[in-house]
DRENDREN-956952 format. One record per residue: residue number from 1; residue in one letter; z, x, y of N, C-alpha, C in turn. Coordinates in Angstrom, 3 decimals, padded with zeros to 6 digits. Layout:
% residues N
resi: NUM, resn: a, n.pz: Z, n.px: X, n.py: Y, ca.pz: Z, ca.px: X, ca.py: Y, c.pz: Z, c.px: X, c.py: Y;
...
END
This chain:
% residues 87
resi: 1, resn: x, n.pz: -017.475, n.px: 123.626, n.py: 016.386, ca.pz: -016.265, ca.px: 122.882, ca.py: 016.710, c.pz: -015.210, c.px: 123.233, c.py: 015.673;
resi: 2, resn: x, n.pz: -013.584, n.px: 123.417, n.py: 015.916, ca.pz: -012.775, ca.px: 123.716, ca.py: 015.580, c.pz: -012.658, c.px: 122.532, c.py: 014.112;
resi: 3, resn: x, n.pz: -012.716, n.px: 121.424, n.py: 014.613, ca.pz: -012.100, ca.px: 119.994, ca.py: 013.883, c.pz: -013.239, c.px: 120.007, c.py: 013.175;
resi: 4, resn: x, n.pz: -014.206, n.px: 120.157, n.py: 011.881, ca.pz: -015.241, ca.px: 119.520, ca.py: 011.430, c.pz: -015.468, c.px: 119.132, c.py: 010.395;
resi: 5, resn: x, n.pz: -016.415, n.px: 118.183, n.py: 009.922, ca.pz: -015.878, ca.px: 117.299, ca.py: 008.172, c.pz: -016.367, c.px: 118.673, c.py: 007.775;
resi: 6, resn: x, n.pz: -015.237, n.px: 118.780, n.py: 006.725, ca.pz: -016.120, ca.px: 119.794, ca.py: 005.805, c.pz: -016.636, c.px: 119.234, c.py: 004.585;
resi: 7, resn: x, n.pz: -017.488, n.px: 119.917, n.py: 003.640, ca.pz: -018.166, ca.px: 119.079, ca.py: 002.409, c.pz: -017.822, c.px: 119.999, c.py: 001.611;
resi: 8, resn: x, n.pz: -018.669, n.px: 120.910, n.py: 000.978, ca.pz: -018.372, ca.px: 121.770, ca.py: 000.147, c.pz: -017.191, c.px: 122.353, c.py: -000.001;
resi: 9, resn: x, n.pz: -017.267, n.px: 122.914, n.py: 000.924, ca.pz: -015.996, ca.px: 124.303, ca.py: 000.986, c.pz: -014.789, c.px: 123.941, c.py: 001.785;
resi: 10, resn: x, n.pz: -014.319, n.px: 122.355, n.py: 001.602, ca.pz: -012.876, ca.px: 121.625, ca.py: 001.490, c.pz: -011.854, c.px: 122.175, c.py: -000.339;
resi: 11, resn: x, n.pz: -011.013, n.px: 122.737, n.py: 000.656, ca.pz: -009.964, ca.px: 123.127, ca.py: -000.823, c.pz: -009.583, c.px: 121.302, c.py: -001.196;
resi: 12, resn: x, n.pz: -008.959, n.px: 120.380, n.py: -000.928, ca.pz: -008.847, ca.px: 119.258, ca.py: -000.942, c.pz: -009.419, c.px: 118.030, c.py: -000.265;
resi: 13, resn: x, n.pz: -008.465, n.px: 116.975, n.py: -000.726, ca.pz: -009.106, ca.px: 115.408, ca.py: 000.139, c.pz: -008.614, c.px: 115.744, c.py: 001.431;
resi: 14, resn: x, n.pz: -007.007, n.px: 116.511, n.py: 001.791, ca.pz: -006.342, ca.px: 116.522, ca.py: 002.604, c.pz: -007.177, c.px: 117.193, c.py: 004.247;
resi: 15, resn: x, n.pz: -008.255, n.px: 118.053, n.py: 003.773, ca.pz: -008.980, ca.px: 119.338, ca.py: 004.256, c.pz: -009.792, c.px: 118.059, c.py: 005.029;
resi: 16, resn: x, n.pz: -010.282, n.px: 117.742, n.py: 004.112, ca.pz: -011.800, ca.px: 116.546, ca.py: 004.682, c.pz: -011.179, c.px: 115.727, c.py: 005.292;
resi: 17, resn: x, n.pz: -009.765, n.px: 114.976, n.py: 005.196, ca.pz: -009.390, ca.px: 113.689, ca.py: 006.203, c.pz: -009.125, c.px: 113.862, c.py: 007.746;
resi: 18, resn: x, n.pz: -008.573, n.px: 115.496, n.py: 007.242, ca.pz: -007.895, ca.px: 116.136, ca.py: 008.748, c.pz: -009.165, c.px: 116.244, c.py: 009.399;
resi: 19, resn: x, n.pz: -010.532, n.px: 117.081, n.py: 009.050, ca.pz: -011.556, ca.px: 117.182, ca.py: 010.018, c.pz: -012.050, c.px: 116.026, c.py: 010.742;
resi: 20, resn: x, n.pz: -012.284, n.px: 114.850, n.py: 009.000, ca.pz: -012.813, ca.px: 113.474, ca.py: 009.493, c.pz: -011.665, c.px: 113.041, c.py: 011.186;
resi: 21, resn: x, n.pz: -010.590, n.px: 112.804, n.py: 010.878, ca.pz: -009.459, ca.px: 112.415, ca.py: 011.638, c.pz: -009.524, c.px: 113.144, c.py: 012.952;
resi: 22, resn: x, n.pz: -009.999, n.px: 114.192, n.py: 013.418, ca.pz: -010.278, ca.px: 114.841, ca.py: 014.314, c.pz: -011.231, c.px: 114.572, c.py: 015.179;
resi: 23, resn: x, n.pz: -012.228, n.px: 114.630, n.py: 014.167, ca.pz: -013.485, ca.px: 113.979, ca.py: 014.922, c.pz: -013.519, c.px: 112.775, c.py: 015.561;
resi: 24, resn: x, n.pz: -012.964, n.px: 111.652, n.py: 014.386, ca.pz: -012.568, ca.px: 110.517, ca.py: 014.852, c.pz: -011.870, c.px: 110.430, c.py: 016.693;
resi: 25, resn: x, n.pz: -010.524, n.px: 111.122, n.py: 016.881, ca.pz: -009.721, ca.px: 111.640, ca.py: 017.870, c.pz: -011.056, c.px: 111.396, c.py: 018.769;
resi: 26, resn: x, n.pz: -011.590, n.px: 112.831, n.py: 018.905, ca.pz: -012.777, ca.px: 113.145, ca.py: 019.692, c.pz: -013.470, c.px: 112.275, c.py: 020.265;
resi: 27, resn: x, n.pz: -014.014, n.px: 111.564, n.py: 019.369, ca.pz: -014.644, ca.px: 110.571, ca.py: 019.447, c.pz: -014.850, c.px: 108.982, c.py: 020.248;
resi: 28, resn: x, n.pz: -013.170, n.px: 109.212, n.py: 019.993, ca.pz: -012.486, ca.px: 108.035, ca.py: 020.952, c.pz: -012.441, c.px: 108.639, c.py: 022.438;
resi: 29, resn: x, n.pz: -011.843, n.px: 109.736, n.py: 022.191, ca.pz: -011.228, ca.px: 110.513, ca.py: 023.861, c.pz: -012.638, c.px: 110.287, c.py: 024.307;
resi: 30, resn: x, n.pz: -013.803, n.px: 110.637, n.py: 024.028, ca.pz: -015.249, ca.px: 110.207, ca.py: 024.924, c.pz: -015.424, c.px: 109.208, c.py: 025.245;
resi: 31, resn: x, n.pz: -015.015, n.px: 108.483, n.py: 024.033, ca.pz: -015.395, ca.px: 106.701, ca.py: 024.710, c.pz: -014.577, c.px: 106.218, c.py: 025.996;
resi: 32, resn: x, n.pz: -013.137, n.px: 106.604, n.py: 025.375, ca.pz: -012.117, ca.px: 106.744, ca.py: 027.061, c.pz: -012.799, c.px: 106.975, c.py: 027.876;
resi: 33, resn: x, n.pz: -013.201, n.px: 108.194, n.py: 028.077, ca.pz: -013.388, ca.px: 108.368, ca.py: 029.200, c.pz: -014.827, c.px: 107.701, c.py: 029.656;
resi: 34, resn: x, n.pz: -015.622, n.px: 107.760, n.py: 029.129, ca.pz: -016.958, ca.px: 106.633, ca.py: 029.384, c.pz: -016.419, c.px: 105.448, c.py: 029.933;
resi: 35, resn: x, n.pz: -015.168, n.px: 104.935, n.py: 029.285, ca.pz: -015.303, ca.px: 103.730, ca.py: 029.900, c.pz: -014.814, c.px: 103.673, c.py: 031.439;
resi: 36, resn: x, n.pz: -013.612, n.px: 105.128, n.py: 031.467, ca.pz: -013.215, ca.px: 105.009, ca.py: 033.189, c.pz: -014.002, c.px: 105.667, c.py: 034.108;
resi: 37, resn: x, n.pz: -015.007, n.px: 106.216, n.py: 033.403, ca.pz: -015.985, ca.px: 106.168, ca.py: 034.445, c.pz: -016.965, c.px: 105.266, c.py: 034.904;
resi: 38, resn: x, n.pz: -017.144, n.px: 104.565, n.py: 033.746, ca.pz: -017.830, ca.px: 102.936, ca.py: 034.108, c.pz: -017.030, c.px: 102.698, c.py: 035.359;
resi: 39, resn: x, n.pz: -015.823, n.px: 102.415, n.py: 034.943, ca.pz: -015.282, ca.px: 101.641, ca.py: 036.005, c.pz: -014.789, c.px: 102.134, c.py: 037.296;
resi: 40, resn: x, n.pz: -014.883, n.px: 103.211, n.py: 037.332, ca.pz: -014.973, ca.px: 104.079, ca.py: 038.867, c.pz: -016.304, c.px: 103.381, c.py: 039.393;
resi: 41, resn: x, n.pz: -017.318, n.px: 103.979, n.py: 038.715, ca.pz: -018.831, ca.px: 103.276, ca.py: 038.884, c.pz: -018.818, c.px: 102.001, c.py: 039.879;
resi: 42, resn: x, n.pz: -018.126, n.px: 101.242, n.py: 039.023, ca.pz: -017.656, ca.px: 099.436, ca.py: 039.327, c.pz: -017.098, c.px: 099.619, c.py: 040.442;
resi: 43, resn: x, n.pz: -016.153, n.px: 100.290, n.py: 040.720, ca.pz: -015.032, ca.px: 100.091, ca.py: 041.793, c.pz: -015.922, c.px: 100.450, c.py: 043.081;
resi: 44, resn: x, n.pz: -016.538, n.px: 101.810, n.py: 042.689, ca.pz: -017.049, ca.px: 102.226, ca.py: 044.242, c.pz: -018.780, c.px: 101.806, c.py: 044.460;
resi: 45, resn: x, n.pz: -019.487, n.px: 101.531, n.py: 043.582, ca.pz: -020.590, ca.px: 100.933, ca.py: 043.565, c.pz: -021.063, c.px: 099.469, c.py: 043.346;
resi: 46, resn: x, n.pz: -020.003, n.px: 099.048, n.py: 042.984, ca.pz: -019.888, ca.px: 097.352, ca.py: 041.894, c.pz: -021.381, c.px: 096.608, c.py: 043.065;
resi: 47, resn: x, n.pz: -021.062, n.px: 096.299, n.py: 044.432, ca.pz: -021.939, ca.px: 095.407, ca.py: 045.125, c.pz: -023.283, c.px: 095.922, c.py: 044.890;
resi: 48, resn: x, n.pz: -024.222, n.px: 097.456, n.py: 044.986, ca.pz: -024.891, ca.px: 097.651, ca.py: 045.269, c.pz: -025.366, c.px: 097.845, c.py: 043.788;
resi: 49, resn: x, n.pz: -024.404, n.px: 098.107, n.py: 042.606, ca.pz: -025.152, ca.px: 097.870, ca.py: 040.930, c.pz: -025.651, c.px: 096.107, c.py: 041.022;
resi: 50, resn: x, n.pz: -024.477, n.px: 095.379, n.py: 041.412, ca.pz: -025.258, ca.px: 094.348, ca.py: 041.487, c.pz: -026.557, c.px: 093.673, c.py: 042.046;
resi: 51, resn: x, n.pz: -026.568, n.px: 094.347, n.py: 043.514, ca.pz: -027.918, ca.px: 093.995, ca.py: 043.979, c.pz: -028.879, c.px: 094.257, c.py: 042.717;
resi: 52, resn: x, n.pz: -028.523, n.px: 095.535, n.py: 042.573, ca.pz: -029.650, ca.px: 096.415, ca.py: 041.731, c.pz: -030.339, c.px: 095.428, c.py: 039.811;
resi: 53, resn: x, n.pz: -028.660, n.px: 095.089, n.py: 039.710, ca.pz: -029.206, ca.px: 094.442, ca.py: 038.229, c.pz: -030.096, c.px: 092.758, c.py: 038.707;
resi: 54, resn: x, n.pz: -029.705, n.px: 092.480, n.py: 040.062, ca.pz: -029.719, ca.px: 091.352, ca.py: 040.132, c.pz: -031.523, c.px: 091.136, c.py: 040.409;
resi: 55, resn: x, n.pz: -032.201, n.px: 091.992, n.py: 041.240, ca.pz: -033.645, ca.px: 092.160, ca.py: 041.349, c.pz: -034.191, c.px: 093.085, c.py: 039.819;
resi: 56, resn: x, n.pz: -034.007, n.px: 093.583, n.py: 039.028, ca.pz: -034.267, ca.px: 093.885, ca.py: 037.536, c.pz: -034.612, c.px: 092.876, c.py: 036.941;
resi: 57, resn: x, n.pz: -033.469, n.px: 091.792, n.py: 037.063, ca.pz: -033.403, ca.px: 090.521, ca.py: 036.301, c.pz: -034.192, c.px: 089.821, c.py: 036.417;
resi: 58, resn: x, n.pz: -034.175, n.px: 089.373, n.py: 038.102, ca.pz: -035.478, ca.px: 088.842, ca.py: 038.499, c.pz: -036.501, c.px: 088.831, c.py: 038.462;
resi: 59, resn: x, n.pz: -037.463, n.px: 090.375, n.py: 038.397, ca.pz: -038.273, ca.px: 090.572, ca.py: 037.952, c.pz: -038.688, c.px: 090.827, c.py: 036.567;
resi: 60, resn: x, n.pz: -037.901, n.px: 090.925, n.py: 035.588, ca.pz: -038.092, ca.px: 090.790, ca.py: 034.269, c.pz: -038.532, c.px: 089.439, c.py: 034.244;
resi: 61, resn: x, n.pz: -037.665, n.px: 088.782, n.py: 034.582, ca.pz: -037.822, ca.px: 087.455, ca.py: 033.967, c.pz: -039.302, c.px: 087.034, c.py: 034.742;
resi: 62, resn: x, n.pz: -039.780, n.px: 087.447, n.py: 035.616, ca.pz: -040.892, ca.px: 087.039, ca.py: 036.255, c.pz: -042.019, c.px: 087.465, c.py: 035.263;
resi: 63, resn: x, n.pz: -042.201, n.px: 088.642, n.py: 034.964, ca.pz: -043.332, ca.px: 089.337, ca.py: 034.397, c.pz: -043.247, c.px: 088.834, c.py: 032.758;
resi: 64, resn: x, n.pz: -041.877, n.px: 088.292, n.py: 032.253, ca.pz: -042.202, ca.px: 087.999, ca.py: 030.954, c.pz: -042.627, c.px: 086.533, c.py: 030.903;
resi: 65, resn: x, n.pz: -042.325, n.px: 085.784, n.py: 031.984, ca.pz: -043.446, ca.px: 084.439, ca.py: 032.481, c.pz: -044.714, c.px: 084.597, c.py: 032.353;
resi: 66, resn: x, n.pz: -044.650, n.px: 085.780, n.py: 033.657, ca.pz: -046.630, ca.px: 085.928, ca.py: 033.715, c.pz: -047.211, c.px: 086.440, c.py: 032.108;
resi: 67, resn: x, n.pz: -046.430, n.px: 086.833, n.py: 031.836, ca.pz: -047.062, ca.px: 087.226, ca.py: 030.016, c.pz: -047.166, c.px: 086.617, c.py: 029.096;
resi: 68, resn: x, n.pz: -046.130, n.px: 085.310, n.py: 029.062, ca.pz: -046.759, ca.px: 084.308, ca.py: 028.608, c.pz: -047.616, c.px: 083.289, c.py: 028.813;
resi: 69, resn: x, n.pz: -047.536, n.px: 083.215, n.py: 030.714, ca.pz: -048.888, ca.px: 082.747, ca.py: 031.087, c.pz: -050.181, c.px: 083.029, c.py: 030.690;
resi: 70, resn: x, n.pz: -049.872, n.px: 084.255, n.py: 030.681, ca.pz: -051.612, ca.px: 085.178, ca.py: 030.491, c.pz: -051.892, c.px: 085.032, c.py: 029.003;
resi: 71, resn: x, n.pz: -051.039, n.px: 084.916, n.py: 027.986, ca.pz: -051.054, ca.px: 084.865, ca.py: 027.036, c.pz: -051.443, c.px: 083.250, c.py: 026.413;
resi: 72, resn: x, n.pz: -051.306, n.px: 082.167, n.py: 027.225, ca.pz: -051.446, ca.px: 080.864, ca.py: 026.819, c.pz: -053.073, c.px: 080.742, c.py: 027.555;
resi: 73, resn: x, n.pz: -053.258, n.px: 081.498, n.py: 028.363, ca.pz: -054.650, ca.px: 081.270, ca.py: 029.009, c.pz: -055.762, c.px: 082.308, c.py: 028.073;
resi: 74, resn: x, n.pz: -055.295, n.px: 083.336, n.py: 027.554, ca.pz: -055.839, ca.px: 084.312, ca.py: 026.959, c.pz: -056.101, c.px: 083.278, c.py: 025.343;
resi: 75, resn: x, n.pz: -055.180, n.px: 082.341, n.py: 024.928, ca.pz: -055.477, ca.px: 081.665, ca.py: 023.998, c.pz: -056.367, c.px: 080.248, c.py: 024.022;
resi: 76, resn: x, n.pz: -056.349, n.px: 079.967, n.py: 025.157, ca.pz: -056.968, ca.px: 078.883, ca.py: 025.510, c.pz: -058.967, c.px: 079.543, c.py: 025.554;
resi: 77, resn: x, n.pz: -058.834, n.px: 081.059, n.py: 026.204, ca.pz: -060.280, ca.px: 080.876, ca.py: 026.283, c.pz: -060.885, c.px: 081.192, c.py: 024.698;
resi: 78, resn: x, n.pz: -059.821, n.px: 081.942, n.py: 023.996, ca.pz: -060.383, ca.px: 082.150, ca.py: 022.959, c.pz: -061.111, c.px: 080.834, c.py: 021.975;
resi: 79, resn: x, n.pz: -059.915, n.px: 079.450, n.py: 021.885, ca.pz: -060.299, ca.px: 078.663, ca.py: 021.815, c.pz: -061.153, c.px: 077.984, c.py: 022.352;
resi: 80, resn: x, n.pz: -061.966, n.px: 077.937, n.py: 023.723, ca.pz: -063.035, ca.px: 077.706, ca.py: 024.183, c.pz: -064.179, c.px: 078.256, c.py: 023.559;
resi: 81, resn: x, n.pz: -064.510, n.px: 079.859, n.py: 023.373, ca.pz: -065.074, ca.px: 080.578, ca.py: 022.981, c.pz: -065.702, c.px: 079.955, c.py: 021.145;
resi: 82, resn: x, n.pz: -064.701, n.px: 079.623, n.py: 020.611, ca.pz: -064.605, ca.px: 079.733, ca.py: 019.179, c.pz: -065.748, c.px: 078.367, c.py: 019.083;
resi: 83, resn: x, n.pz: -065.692, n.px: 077.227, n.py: 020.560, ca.pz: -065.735, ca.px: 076.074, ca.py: 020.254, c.pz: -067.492, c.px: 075.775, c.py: 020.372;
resi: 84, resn: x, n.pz: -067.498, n.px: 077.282, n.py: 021.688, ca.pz: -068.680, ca.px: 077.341, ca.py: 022.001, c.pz: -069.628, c.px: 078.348, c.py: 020.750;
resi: 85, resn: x, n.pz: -069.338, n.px: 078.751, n.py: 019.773, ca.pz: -070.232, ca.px: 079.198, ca.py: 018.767, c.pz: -070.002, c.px: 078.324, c.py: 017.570;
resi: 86, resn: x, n.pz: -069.361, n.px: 077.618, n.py: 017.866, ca.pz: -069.532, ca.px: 076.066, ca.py: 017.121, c.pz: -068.452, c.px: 076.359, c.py: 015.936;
resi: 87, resn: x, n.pz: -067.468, n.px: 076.986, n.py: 015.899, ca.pz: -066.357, ca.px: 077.645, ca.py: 014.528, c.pz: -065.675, c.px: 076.383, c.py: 014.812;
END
């Protein structure tokens, strides 16, 4: 890349701010554009991302239930277990 920090082999501070400052530039112009493509995304997909996040959600939240289910029953037999070798 044209713009890059240099370290060593900067004649000055002036050398290193301009690369830093460049990059920086760069850096942003990507995020720009990330974000208008998000929102193209949104515009022409928005209903069907939603279906999509909306059954994700749902089922997350389901399976991290059943995992603490399984996990309160998984503790319960242990405690059975412990009670039945007399600990």
């Amino acid at each position: 890349m044209r713009y890059e920090v240099c370290e060593a082999n900067c004649d000055n501070f002036y050398d290193a701010m301009e690369g830093e400052l460049m990059r920086m530039t760069f850096l942003a112009h990507k995020a720009a554009l990330f974000e208008k493509v998000k929102q193209k995304i949104e515009q022409e997909e928005g209903e069907k991302l939603d279906k999509i996040a909306t059954l994700l959600v749902g089922e997350s939240r389901t399976r991290m239930q059943e995992d603490r289910e399984a996990e309160r029953e998984y503790d319960d037999f242990r405690s059975k277990l412990r009670e039945a070798f007399g600990d």
